[in-house]
N, C-alpha and C positions, 0 to 999 in steps of 0.2 A: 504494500500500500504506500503510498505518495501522499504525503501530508504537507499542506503550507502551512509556513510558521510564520507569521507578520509580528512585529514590535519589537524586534530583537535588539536588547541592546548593540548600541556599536562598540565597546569592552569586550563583546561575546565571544568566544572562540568555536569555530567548529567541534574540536572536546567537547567542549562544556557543554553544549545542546546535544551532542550525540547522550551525554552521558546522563542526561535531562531523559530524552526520552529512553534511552535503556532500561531506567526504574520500572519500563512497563512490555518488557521485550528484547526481542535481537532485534539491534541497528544496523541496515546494511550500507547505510552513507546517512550524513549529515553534512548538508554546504548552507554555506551565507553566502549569497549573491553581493558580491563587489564590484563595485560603480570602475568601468576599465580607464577611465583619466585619472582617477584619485584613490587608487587602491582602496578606499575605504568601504566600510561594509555601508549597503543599502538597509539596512536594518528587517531586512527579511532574508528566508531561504527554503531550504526543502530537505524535510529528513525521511527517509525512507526506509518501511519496516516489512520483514518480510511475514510477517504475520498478520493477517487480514484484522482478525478480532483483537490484538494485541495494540493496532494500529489506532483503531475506534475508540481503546481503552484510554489511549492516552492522547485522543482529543478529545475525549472528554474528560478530563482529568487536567489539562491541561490550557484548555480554552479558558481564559479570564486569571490563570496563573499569575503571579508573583515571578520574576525569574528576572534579577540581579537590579530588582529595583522599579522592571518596566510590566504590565500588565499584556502576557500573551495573546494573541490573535490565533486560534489553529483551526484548521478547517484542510478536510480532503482535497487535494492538490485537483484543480481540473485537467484535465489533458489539453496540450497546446493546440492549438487551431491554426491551420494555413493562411489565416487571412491575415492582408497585408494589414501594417501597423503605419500609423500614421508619419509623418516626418515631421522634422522641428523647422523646417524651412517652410511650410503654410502648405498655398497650393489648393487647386481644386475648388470645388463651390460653387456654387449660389451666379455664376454669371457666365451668360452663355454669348462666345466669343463670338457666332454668324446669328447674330438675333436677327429673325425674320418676322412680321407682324403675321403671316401667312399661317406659321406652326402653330398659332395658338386659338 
């Protein structure tokens, strides 16, 4: 199972969340997502348990937690989707570049 863990402290260490959720299971990865210009942690990530019900136990268990100060966020990781993601440069929208009175 595929858990997202939003609120993560940024102190947080991979460790220390792996070992967060092991109290409720075998851990087969724990990552915090790091922002790639400023190495620093995005304050979320994905820890991964291979036990379905084990998984469950500790988001529930875990969801509204206490963990190094900051109140957790966990919920069942969704599966990526192929749709394209927006860009930081704008673009696209609301104005249509051959406006004809005719189309409408």
């Amino acid at each position: 199972m595929n858990i997202y863990v939003a609120n993560i402290p940024f102190k947080a260490t991979e460790a220390e969340l792996k070992g967060l959720f092991e109290e409720y299971g075998e851990v087969s990865s724990a990552k915090i997502i790091m922002d790639k210009f400023t190495q620093r942690s995005r304050g979320f990530g994905f820890v991964e348990m291979s036990d379905d019900a084990a998984g469950r136990q500790a988001i529930t268990s875990l969801n509204g937690a206490d963990f190094m100060g900051k109140n957790l966020v966990v919920n069942e990781a969704r599966p990526r989707t192929d749709a394209p993601r927006g860009n930081s440069r704008g673009g696209g929208g609301g104005y249509k570049k051959n406006f004809n009175r005719d189309d409408y």
